[in-house]
C-alpha positions in Angstrom: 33.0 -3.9 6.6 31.5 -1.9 4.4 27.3 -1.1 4.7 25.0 -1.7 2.1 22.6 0.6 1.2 18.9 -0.5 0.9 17.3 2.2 -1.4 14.5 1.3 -3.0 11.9 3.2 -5.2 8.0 2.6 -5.2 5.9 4.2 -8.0 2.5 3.8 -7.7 0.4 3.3 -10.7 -3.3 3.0 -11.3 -3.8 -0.6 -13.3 -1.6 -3.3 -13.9 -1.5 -1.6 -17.8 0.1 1.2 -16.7 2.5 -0.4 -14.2 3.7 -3.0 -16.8 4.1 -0.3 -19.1 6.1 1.7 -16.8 8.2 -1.6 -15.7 9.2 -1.9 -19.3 10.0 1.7 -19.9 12.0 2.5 -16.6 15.2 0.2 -18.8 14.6 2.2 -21.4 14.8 5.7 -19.9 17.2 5.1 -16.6 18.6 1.9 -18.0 17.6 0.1 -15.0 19.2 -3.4 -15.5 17.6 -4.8 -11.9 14.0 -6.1 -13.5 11.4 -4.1 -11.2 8.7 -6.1 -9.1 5.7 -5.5 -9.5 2.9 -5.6 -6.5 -0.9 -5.4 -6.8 -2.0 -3.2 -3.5 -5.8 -3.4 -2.6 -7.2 -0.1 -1.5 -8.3 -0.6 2.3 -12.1 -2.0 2.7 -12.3 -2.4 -1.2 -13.1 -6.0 -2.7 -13.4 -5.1 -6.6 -10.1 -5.9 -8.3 -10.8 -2.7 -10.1 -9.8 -0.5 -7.8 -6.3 -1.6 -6.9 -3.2 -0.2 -7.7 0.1 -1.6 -8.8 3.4 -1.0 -7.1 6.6 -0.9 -9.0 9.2 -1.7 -6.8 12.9 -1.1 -7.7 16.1 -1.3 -6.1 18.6 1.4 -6.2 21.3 0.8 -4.3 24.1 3.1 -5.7 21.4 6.0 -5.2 21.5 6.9 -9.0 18.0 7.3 -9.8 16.5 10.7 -8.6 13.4 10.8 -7.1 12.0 14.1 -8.8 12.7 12.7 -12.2 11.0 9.3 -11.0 8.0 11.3 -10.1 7.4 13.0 -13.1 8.7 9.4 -15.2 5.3 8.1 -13.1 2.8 11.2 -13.8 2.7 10.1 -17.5 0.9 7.2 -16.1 -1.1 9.0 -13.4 0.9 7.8 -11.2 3.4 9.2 -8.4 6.2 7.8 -6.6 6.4 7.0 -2.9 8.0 8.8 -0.7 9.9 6.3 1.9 
């Protein structure tokens, strides 16, 4: 039987703006065909909507996108991806 690989991706952004933007973009410059999930993650103790971030969450299963260039894909938004 063969295993299936569960490799996903999180890149954390700091507004919804920014992680739609990124959502959109991560077709256009990995041509990512999977749409990515976005997640809104409430800092701990905080109540103000304002000061969540958004998760993109994207699957990767045959391991083709690299996590260096996903990092730096992210820093144009001031964001940075998660390591696992």
């Amino acid at each position: 039987m063969a295993r299936v690989s569960d490799v996903r991706h999180v890149l954390v952004l700091p507004d919804r703006d920014a992680a739609e933007e990124v959502a959109e973009a991560l077709g256009e410059r990995f041509g990512v065909d999977e749409e990515p999930r976005l997640v809104r993650d409430a800092l701990a103790g905080e109540d103000d909507a304002e000061d969540a971030q958004w998760l993109v969450v994207l699957r990767d299963e045959a391991g083709r996108l690299d996590p260096g260039e996903l990092n730096d894909f992210a820093a144009e938004w001031e964001g940075w991806r998660e390591e696992p």
